[in-house]
N, C-alpha and C positions, 0 to 999 in steps of 0.2 A: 210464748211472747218473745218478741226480739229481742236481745241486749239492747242496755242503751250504749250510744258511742260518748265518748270521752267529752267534757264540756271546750277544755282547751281547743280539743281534734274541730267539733262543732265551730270555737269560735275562729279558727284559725288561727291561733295565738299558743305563744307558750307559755308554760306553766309562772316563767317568771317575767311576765307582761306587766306592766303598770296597770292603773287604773285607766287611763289615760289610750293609753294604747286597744284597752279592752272596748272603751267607746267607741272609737273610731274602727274598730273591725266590726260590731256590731252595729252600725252605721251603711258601713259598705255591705256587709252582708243583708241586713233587713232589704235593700234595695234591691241587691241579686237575684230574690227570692221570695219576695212578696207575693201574696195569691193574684193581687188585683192588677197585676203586669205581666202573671203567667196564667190567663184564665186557660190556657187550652193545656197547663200539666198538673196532673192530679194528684202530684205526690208536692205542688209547692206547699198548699197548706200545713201537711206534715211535717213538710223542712222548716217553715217557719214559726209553727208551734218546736219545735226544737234546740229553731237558734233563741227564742225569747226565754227556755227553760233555763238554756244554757246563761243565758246574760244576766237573771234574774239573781241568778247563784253568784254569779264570778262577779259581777257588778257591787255585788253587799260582800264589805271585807268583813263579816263574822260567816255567811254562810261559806265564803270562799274558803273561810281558813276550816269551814269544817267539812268543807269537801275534800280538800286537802288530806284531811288527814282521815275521814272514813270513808271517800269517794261516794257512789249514788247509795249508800246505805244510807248514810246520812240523814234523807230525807226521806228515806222509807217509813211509814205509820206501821209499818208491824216488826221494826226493827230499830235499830242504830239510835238517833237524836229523836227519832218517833216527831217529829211537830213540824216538821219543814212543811215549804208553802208549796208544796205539788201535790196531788191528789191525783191517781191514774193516769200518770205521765201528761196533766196538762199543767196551767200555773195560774196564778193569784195575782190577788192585786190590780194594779192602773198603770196603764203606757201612754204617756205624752206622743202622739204622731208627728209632731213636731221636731222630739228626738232626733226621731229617724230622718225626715225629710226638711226638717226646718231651714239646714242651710243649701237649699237646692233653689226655694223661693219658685219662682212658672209655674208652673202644670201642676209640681206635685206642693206648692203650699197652696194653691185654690184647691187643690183634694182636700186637705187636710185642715185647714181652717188660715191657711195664710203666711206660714213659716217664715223665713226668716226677710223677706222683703217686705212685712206689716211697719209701720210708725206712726205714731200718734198723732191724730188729724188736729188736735186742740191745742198743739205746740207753736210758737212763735213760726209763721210762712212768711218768706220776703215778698213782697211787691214785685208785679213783672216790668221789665222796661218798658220804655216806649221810644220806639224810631218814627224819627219826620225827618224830611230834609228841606234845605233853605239853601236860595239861590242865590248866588251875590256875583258882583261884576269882577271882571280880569281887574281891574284896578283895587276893589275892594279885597280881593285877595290876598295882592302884592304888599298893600300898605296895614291892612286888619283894618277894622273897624266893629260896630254895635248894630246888631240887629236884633229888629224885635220880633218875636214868634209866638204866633197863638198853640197853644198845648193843649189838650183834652186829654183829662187823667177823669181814674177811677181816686177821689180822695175817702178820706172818713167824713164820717155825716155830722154836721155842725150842731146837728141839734140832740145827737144822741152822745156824740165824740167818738162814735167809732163802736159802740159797745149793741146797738142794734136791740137798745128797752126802752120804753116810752121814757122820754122826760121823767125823772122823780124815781122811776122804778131802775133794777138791774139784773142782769141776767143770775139765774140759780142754779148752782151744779144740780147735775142729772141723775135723777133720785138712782136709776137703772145702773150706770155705771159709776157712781159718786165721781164723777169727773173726768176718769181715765180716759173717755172716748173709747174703749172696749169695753165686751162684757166675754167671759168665758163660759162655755157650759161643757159639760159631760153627755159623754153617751156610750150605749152599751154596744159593744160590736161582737162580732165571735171571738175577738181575740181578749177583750176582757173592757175596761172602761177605756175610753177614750176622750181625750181632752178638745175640744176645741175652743181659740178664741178669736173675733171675729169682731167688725166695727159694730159700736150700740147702734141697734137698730132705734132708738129713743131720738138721740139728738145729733144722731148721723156722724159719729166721731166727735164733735165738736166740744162734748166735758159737762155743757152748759144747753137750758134751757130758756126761751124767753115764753113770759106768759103773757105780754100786753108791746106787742110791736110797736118800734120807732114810726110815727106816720110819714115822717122826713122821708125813710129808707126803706120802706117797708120790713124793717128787720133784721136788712140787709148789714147794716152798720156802714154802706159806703156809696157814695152819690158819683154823678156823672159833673163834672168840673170841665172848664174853660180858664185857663192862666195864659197871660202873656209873660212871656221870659224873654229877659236881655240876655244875648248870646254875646259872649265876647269873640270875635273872630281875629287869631294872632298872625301876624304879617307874615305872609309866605304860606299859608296855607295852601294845598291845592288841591284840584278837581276828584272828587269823591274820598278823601281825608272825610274822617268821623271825631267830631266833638264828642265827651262824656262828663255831663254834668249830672253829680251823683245825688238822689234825694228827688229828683223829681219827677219820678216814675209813679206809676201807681202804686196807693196805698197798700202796704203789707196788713196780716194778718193774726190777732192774737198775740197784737205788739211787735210781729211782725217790723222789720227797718222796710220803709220804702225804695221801691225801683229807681234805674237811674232813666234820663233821659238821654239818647245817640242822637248828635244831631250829626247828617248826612249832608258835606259842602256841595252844591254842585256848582261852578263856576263858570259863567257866560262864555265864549270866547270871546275876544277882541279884532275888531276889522282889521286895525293895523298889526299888531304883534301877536308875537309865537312863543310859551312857554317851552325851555327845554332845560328839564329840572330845572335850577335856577337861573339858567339865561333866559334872557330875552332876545327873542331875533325878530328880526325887519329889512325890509329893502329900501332903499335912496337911490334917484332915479337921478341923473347929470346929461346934463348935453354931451356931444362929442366934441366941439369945442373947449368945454370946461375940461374934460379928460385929458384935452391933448395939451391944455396951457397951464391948468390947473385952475383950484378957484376956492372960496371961502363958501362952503353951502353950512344948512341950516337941517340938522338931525330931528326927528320929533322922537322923544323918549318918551317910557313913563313917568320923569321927573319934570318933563318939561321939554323944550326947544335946546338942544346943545348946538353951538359952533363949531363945524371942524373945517380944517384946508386942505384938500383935494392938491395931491401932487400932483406936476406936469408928465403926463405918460401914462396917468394909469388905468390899469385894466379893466376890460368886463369881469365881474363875480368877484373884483378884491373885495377884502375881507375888512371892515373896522372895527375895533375893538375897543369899547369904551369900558374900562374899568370900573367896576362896583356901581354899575348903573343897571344891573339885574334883580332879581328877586332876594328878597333876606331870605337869611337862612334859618328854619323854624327853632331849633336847639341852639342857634349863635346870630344873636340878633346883632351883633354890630361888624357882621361881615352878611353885604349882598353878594351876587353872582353878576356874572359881566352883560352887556347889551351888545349883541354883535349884530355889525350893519354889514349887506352883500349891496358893493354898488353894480347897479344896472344903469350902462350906458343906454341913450333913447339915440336913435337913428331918423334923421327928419326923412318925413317921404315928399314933400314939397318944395323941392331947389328949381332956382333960379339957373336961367341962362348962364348968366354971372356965376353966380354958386359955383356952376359945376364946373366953368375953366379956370375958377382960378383952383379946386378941388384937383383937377388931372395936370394944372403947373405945380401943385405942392405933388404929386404923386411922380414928378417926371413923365408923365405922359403926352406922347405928341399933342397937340391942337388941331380940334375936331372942326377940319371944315363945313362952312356953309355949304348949302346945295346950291345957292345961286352962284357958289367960286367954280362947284366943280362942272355947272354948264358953262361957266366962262372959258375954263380948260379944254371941254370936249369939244368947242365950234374953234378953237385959238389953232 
């Protein structure tokens, strides 16, 4: 019969390992070495009955301290301590699978009954949002204003309050799991008992049974709802900005806090004006006349009609700058952004005979004879 190898050598560990340290190598190794991840090698079962021998020992500080000190005799029944828990190099007792794979959770806690990514379904769940969006004008934007918005929530049921038992009665913890929303059971595997715990199949995680359903909700403890909500909409908002008004989402769960509600701006454009951040742009259209003498014109703003005076001379694309006549600013409401106006000169396309001599005597331009001067010329 073989010798056996050293428990330490087995765990990977040294002889003065904590307890600590002993877990976590027997963590990594159960993993390394498992049968049911190396079906095609036939020596894993016997590596893995060996690292559990080993950890069974090192793991219990009395059997460790008496390995210690009489090494595999220890546990020999025809020698040493005579009573240890191995019997023909296999081992005793119950292994939680969980141990081993619980903090890995995927693949390997659905093997094993759920490991460390299970939590309790009967624990307070919040409510999920809900997103809508609401359309308001360039002007409602600018200034804020109230609107009103139809909302469809999942609420609780008025007539149950949320608890999903008829009127009069209330829900009973579940005889199966007395409440936990799990149940755990055992079973026997080659490697010795095995633990699993897993959602009650009774009342489906929930803790609670109902014997006589809400008629409201069927049981549910939560109905289908229509609310209108006043939206506050704060000046200077803009185009796809999201509002959060907290609580009005649908109903949570198991006391559960309610969702919030996003509301989604979308903001009209405007025929006349141009958002840019918080300016405001526009164009103002002038004769060439008024450009070249100047003149008093008449701005339309989002405030209103402003008065300004057009100097004498000036150009296509100047620029005006009317200060604090643009957008508020959403975090400093008592400073806006500016309204810049581009004038555009208009150019008439219909002149006069007139118009246009006295246009080439303002230009220094000779004077366009008639055709009847220049047949006078050509017979003279």
């Amino acid at each position: 019969m073989a010798e056996k190898r050293d428990y330490y050598e087995v765990m990977g560990v040294d002889k003065s390992a904590s307890q600590d340290q002993i877990k976590k190598a027997y963590r990594k190794k159960a993993k390394e070495c498992h049968p049911d991840f190396h079906p095609d090698d036939p020596t894993a079962e016997a590596k893995f009955k060996e690292l559990n021998e080993a950890n069974e020992v090192l793991s219990d500080p009395d059997k460790r301290a008496a390995y210690d000190r009489y090494g595999h005799a220890a546990f020999d029944q025809t020698g040493g301590m005579g009573d240890g828990g191995f019997s023909g190099g296999g081992f005793s007792g119950s292994m939680n699978m969980d141990d081993i794979f619980g903090d890995l959770g995927g693949i390997f806690g659905s093997m094993f009954g759920g490991g460390g990514s299970r939590q309790r379904r009967n624990g307070p769940i919040r409510g999920t949002d809900i997103a809508i969006t609401l359309v308001i004008s360039f002007e409602e934007a600018v200034f804020g204003c109230v609107k009103k918005a139809d909302v469809n929530t999942i609420g609780s049921c008025g007539h149950c309050h949320g608890t999903g038992a008829k009127p009069g009665t209330s829900p009973q913890t579940c005889p199966t799991c007395h409440g936990t929303g799990m149940e755990t059971t055992m079973r026997q595997t080659m490697f010795g008992m095995a633990q699993s715990t897993t959602t009650c199949h009774t009342c489906g995680g929930k803790g609670t049974i109902i014997k006589e359903p809400c008629p409201g909700c069927n049981g549910t403890g939560k109905v289908r709802k229509q609310n209108q909500v006043d939206v506050n909409i704060p000046a200077g908002i803009n185009n796809g900005q999201t509002i959060r008004k907290g609580g009005l989402g649908n109903a949570g769960t198991n006391g559960g806090e309610n969702g919030d509600l996003l509301i989604s701006v979308s903001v009209q454009p405007s025929p006349r004006f141009i958002r840019q951040e918080n300016n405001i742009l526009s164009d103002v259209k002038i004769s060439v006349v008024q450009a070249l003498l100047g003149d008093e014109i008449t701005i339309p703003t989002i405030d209103g009609e402003e008065k300004y005076n057009i100097k004498p001379g000036t150009q296509p694309d100047t620029k005006i700058f009317l200060k604090g006549k643009g957008v508020p600013f959403l975090r400093n409401k008592g400073r806006r952004g500016d309204h810049i106006v581009t004038v555009k000169i208009e150019i008439p396309t219909n002149i006069s005979d007139r118009q246009k001599e006295l246009i080439r005597e303002f230009a220094g331009l000779p004077k366009k004879e008639k055709f009847s001067d220049k047949v006078k010329k050509a017979f003279s």
